[in-house]
N, C-alpha and C positions, 0 to 999 in steps of 0.2 A: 164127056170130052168137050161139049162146048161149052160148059160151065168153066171148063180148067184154060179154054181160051180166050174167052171172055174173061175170067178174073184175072189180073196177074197176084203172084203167089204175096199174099199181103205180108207173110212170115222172113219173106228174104227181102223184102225193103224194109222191115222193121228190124232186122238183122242188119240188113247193111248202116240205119239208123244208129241204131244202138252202138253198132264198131264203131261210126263216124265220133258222136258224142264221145264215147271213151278216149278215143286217140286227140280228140281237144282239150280234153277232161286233163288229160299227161304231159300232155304241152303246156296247156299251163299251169300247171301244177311244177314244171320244170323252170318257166322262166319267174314261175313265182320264188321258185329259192332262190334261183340265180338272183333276181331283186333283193332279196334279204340277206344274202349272205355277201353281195357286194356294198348292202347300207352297213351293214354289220362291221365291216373293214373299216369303212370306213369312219363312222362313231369311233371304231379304235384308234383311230389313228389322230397324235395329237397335234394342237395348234402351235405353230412354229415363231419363233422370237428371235432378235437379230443379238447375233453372238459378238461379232466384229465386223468390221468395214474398213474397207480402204486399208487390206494389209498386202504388203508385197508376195511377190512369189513364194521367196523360203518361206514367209513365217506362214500361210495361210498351206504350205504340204507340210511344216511340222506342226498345227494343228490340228490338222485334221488326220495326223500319225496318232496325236495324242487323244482325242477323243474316239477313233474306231479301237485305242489298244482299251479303253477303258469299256468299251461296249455303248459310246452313249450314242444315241441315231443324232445327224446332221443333214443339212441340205446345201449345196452351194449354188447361188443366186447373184449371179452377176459380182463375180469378187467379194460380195458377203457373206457370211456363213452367219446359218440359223438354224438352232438345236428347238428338243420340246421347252414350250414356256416354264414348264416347269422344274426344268432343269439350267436355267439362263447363268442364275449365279451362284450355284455348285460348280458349272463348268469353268466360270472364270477364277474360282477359287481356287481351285484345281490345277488350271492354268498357267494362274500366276507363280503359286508354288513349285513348279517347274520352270520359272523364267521364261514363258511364254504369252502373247510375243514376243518377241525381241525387239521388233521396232526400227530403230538407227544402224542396228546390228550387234554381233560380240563386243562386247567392252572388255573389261580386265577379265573375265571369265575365258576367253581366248586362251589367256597366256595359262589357265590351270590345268595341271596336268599335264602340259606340252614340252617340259621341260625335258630334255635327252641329252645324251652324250653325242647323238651327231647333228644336232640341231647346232648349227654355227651365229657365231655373237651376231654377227647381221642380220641373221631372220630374227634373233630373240630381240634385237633396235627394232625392228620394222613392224615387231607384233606389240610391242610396247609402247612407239609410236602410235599404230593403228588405234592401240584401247583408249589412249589418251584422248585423242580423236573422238572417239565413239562417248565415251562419259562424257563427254563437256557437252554432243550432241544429243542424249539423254538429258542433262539437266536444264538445256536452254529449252528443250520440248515440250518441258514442264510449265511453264510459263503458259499463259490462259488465251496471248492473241497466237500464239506459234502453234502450228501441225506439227510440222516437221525442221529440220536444222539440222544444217553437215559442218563441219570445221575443219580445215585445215591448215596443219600447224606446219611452219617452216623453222626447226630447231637446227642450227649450225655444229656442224660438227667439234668439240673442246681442243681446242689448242693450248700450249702453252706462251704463242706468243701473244702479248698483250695486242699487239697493235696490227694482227692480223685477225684476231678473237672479231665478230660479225653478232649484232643482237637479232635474239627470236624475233618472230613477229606469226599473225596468225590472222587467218583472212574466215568470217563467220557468213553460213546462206542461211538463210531464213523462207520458210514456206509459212504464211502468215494463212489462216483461214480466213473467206470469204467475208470482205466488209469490215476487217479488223485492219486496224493500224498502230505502228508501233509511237508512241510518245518520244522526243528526247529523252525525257529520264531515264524510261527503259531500254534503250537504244547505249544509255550511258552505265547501264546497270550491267548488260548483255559484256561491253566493253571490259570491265572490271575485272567482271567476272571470269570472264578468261586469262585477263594479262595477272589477276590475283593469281592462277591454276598453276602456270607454266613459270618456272624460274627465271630472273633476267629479263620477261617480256614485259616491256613498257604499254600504258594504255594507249602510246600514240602509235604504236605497230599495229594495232588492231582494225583489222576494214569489216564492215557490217553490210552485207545487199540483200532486199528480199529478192523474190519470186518475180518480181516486174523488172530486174535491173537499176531500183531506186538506190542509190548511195547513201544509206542512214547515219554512218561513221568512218571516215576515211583518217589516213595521217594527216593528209595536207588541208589542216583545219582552216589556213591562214591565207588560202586563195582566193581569189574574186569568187566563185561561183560557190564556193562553200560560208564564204560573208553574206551574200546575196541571199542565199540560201536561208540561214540564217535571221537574217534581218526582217525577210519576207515574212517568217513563222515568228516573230517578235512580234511585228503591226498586228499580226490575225489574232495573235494572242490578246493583244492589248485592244483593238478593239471588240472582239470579240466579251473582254470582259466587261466593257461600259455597256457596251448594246444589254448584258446579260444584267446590269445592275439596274438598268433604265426598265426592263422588262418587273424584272423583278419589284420596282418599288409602285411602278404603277397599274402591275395584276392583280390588285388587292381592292384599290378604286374601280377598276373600268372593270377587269372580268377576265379569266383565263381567256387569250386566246383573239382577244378585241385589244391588242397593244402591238403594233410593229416598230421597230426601231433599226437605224443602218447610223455607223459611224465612220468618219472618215479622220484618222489621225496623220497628221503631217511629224515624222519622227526624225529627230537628226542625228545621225551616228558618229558624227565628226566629232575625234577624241581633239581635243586642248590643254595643252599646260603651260605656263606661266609662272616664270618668276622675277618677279621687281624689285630692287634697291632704289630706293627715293632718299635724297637727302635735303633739310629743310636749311639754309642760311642765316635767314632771320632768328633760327633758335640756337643760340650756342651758348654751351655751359663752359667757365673754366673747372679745367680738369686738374692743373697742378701749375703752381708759377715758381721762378725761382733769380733772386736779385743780389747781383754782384756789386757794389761801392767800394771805391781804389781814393784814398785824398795822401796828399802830397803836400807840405810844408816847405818853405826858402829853406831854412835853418838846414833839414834834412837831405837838401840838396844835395847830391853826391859830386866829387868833381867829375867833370866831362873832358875831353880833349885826348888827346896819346898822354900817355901813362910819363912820366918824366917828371924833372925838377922843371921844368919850365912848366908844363901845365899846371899846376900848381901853385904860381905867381899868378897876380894878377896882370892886366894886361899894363905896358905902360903906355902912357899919353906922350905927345908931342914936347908938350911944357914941363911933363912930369906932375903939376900939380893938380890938373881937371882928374887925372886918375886917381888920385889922391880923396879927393872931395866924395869923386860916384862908389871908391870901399866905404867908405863913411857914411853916407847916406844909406848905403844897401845894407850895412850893420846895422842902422837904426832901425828901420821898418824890415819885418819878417813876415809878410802878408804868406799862404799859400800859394803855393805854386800851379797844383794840379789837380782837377779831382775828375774819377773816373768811374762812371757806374752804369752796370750789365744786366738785364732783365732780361728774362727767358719764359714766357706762358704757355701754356698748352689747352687749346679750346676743343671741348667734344661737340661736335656738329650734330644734330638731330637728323638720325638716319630709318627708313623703313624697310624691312626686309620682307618681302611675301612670296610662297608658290600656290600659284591655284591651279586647279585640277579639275575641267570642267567634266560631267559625267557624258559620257557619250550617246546614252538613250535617251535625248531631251526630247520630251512634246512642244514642236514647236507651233502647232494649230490643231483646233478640234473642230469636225463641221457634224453638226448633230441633226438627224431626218428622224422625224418620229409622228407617224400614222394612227392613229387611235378612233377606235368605231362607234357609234352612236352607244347613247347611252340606253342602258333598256329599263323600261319604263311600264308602270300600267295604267289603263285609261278608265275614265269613269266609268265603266261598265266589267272593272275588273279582268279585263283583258291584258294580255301581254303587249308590248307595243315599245319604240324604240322613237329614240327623238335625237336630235342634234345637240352638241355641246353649246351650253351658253358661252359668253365671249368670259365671264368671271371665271369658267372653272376651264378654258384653254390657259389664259392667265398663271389661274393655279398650278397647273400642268408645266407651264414653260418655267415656274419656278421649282416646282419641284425637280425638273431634267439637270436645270441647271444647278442646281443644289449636287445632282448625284455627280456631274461629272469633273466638277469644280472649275465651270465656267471664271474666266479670264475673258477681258474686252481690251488689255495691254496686249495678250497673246495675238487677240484678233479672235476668237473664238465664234462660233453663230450656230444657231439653235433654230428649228424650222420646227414646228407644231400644227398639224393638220387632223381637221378631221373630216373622216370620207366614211359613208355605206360598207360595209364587207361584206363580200358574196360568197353570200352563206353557201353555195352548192347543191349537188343533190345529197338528199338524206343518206347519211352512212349508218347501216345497220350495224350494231356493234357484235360481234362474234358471240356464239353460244355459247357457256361452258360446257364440257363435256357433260354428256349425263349419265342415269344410270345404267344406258346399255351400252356405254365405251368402256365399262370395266371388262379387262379379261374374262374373267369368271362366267360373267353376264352373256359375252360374244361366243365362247366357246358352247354354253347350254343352247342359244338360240342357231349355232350351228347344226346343233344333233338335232332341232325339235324337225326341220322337214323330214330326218331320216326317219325319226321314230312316227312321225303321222306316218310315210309312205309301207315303213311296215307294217301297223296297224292295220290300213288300209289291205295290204297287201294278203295280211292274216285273218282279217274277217271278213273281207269281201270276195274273196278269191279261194285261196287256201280252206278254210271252213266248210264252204260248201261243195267244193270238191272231195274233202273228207267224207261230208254229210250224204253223196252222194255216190260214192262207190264204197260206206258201207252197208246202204241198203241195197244196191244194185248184187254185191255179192249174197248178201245174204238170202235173195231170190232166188237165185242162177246155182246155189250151191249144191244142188239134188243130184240135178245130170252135168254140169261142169256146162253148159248154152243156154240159154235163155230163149230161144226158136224151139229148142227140144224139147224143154221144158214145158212148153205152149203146147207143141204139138201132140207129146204123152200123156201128160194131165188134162188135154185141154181147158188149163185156165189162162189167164193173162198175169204178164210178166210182174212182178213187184217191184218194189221198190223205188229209184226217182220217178221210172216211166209210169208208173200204178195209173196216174190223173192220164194220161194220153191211151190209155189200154184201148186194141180193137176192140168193136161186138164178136161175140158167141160164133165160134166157130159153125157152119155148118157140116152135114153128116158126108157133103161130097166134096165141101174145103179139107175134112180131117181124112179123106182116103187118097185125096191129091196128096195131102201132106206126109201122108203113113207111102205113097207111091215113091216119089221124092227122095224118102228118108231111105228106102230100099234100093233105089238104084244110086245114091251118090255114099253110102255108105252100108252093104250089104253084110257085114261082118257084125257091125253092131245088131242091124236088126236080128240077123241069128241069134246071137247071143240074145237079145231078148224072147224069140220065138221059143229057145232051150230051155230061158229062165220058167217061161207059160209052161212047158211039158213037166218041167217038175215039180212045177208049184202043185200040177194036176192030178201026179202020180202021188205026191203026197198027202 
C-alpha cells in the first residue's frame, strides 16, 4: 500500500495523455478541412470583369433580369455590374441582341406592339413624339465627346391656316464626358442633324446646351454676345494657329520642347462696303454729232406783209421816182438773203463705276514673343552640355518667325526673340508598360498559387501526420478497444505514435495495483475475464 501511495497510477495519466493528444489530434484535423474546403471555394470561384457602368435604374434591373434568367453569376458594385472574365463578351452579346441597354430609353420600339382599338390618337402622337425624341438622343450619343443627350422637340399642332401654321423648333442637352469639348463644326453638325430629322425645322430653331449651361448653338446668332462670342473663338483660333506654325518650324532646329511661342493678333471685324462713280472732264469722247444748214436767196424771197393786192406792190416814194430807182437796183444784184445752220453733238464723258467689299476678319497687327532655350551642345571631353545662342543664329531665328508669320512693318507688326535657361524640373519617370503579370490569365493563376501552398501546407504538415498517426495508434489499441488495458493485460507498452515515449517495465506490485483498479472501476469485465481463465482451464 505504500508503494501504491507513493506512486501515483502512471497508466491513468498516460491515459489521460493519450485522450488529450487525440482530441488535438481531431481538432485539427477539423480546422484542417475547414481550411481546404474554404481555399477550395474559393480557387472556384472566378475573377470578375466590368460588364457596364454608369447605367440607370431600369436598364441596370433589366439586366440583371436578363443575365440571372440565362444562369450567368454577376456582382453589383457601386452601379456597376461585373460578371466572370470569362464570360464579359458572350454576355454583351447577348445583351445586345435583346436591346439591352437601352440607354436614352424606348425609341420607335415603344410604339411596337402597342397598337389597340382603345389606345386614342393622342397617346399614339405622344408615343410617337416620344420615339422621335429618343432616336435623335441615341444617335447624337453616338458621337465620341457625348455620354449622354436628351431632345426636345416642339412640333406645332397642323392647321389649315397658313397664317396661323407656327414652325418646329427643337432645343438639344448634351452631357459631354470629362475634358471633352464640343468644336463649332460639330456643334454645327449636331444642329443639322436634327433640323434634317424633323419636317419643316429650320437649322436656326435649333438650341444646343451642355452639361455646364454653355450656349453652343442658339437662334439668335446675330446678337452682341453670340458676335463676341464668336469673334473671341476666331482670334484663339488664329493665333493659336501661328503660335502652332512658329513651334512647328523651329522644333526641328532647337529640339522638341526648347521652343515657346505667344501671339498676340489685333483683328478687325468691321464689315465695309463701297461703291463709287467717278467721272473724269478732261476725257470726253464724241459719241454722235448732227448738223442742220437753212440758206436763203433774194430771188427766193417770199412776199411778206398782209396777204392783199397792196402787199404786193411795191412801196411808193414821195416823188414817185426814188421808188422807182431802189426796184431796179434790187432787180439787179440778188445777193442771199439768209443762211441758217444747226449743230447738235453728243460727248461721252469718262465715267468709273466701282463696289468694294472690305472682308471683315482683317489682321490688322501681329505682336510675336518667342522664347527659345540654349542650344545643347557637347564639350571636349564628350560630355552633354548646353550653351547660349550666338547673336548669327537669334538673327536666323527672327528671320525665320518672321518668314512664318508673314511679317508686315506697313501693318506695324514686331517680333521679340529671346533666349533664356528652361527649367528643366524634377526628373519625370515615364510610366511602365504593363507586363507580363497584368495579363488576366497571369493574375488569376497567381491568385490561386497562395491557396494551393496553403493547402499543401495544410496537407502535409498537418493532415498527414495526423493520418500517420492515428493509424498506428489504432492498430495498437485494437486487441482490447484501450490502450491502459492493453498495458495493463499484456503488460507491454502502448504502440504506435507513443512507442519512442513508452514507460519502463511494469513492476509485480504496479501490475496488482493495476489488476486492483481494473476490478473495482469495472467488475464485470474482470469476470468475464476470470470465466474466460476457468475454461480455458477446463479445456
Amino acid at each position: 500500500m505504500a508503494t501504491e501511495t507513493a506512486n501515483p497510477n502512471p497508466l491513468a495519466s498516460l491515459a489521460a495523455v493519450l485522450g488529450g493528444r487525440q482530441m488535438l489530434l481531431l481538432v485539427g484535423l477539423s480546422l484542417s478541412i475547414a481550411i481546404g474546403v474554404t481555399a477550395a471555394f474559393w480557387l472556384r470561384e472566378p475573377s470578375y470583369e466590368l460588364l457596364y457602368s454608369n447605367l440607370s435604374d431600369r436598364d441596370v434591373g433589366e439586366v440583371m433580369d436578363a443575365l440571372r434568367a440565362e444562369s450567368t453569376p454577376y456582382r453589383l458594385d457601386n452601379g456597376s455590374l461585373m460578371v466572370p472574365s470569362a464570360d464579359v463578351y458572350a454576355a454583351r452579346l447577348r445583351l445586345s441582341s435583346q436591346g439591352l441597354p437601352r440607354g436614352a430609353g424606348f425609341g420607335l420600339e415603344v410604339i411596337e406592339g402597342e397598337s389597340s382599338f382603345s389606345t386614342s390618337q393622342f397617346m399614339e402622337n405622344a408615343r410617337y413624339h416620344h420615339a422621335l425624341e429618343t432616336e435623335l438622343a441615341r444617335t447624337i450619343s453616338n458621337l465620341q465627346p457625348v455620354q449622354a443627350a436628351r431632345v426636345h422637340l416642339a412640333l406645332p399642332k397642323p392647321t389649315v391656316f397658313l397664317r396661323k401654321s407656327n414652325k418646329p423648333s427643337a432645343s438639344v442637352f448634351l452631357d459631354l464626358f470629362p475634358g471633352r469639348v464640343l468644336e463649332e463644326p460639330q456643334v454645327k453638325s449636331i444642329v443639322h442633324l436634327v433640323a434634317s430629322s424633323i419636317p419643316e425645322l429650320e437649322s436656326s430653331h435649333v438650341t444646343v446646351v451642355d452639361q455646364r449651361g454653355t450656349l453652343l448653338d442658339s437662334p439668335d446668332q446675330d446678337d452682341a454676345t453670340a458676335l463676341s462670342s464668336r469673334e473671341f473663338a476666331y482670334v484663339e483660333r488664329v493665333q493659336n494657329a501661328y503660335m502652332e506654325r512658329i513651334v512647328n518650324l523651329l522644333t526641328p532646329m532647337m529640339g522638341p520642347g526648347r521652343v515657346r511661342a505667344t501671339v498676340n493678333a489685333d483683328i478687325d471685324f468691321t464689315k465695309r462696303e463701297e461703291t463709287r462713280e467717278v467721272y473724269d472732264p478732261a476725257n470726253t469722247v464724241v459719241r454722235s454729232e448732227q448738223v442742220s444748214e437753212d440758206t436763203q436767196r433774194g430771188g427766193e424771197q417770199a412776199s411778206q406783209g398782209i396777204p392783199g393786192a397792196l402787199s404786193n406792190q411795191p412801196p411808193v416814194a414821195a416823188d414817185g421816182t426814188a421808188a422807182q430807182a431802189a426796184g431796179a437796183a434790187t432787180e439787179t444784184a440778188a445777193p442771199p438773203t439768209r443762211v441758217s445752220v444747226q449743230s447738235t453733238r453728243n460727248f461721252e464723258i469718262d465715267r468709273q463705276l466701282s463696289h468694294v467689299k472690305e472682308p471683315a476678319n482683317s489682321i490688322q497687327r501681329l505682336s510675336v514673343a518667342v522664347l527659345v532655350d540654349d542650344i545643347s551642345d557637347v564639350d571636349e571631353k564628350g560630355k552633354p552640355t548646353t550653351r547660349p545662342l550666338e547673336p548669327q543664329e537669334l538673327a536666323e531665328i527672327d528671320r525665320l518667325v518672321k518668314g512664318a508669320i508673314g511679317f508686315s512693318e506697313a501693318r506695324g507688326d514686331t517680333v521679340s526673340i529671346t533666349n533664356v535657361t528652361f527649367y528643366a524640373g524634377p526628373a519625370v519617370t515615364p510610366p511602365e508598360a504593363p507586363g507580363f503579370f497584368s495579363q488576366p490569365l497571369v493574375r488569376d493563376i497567381l491568385k490561386q498559387l497562395p491557396a494551393i501552398g496553403l493547402l499543401l501546407v495544410v496537407a502535409l504538415g498537418v493532415i498527414r501526420p495526423i493520418v500517420l498517426a492515428l493509424s498506428k495508434g489504432g492498430g495498437a489499441g485494437g486487441a482490447t478497444g484501450s490502450p491502459s488495458l492493453a498495458a495493463g493485460v499484456g503488460g507491454a507498452p502502448a504502440a504506435g505514435g507513443m512507442a519512442e515515449q513508452a514507460p519502463p517495465p511494469l513492476t509485480f506490485d504496479d501490475k496488482v495495483n493495476v489488476a486492483k483498479q481494473l476490478a473495482s472501476n469495472d467488475p464485470e469485465r474482470v469476470a468475464q475475464v476470470v470465466r474466460a481463465w476457468v475454461q480455458d482451464n477446463q479445456s
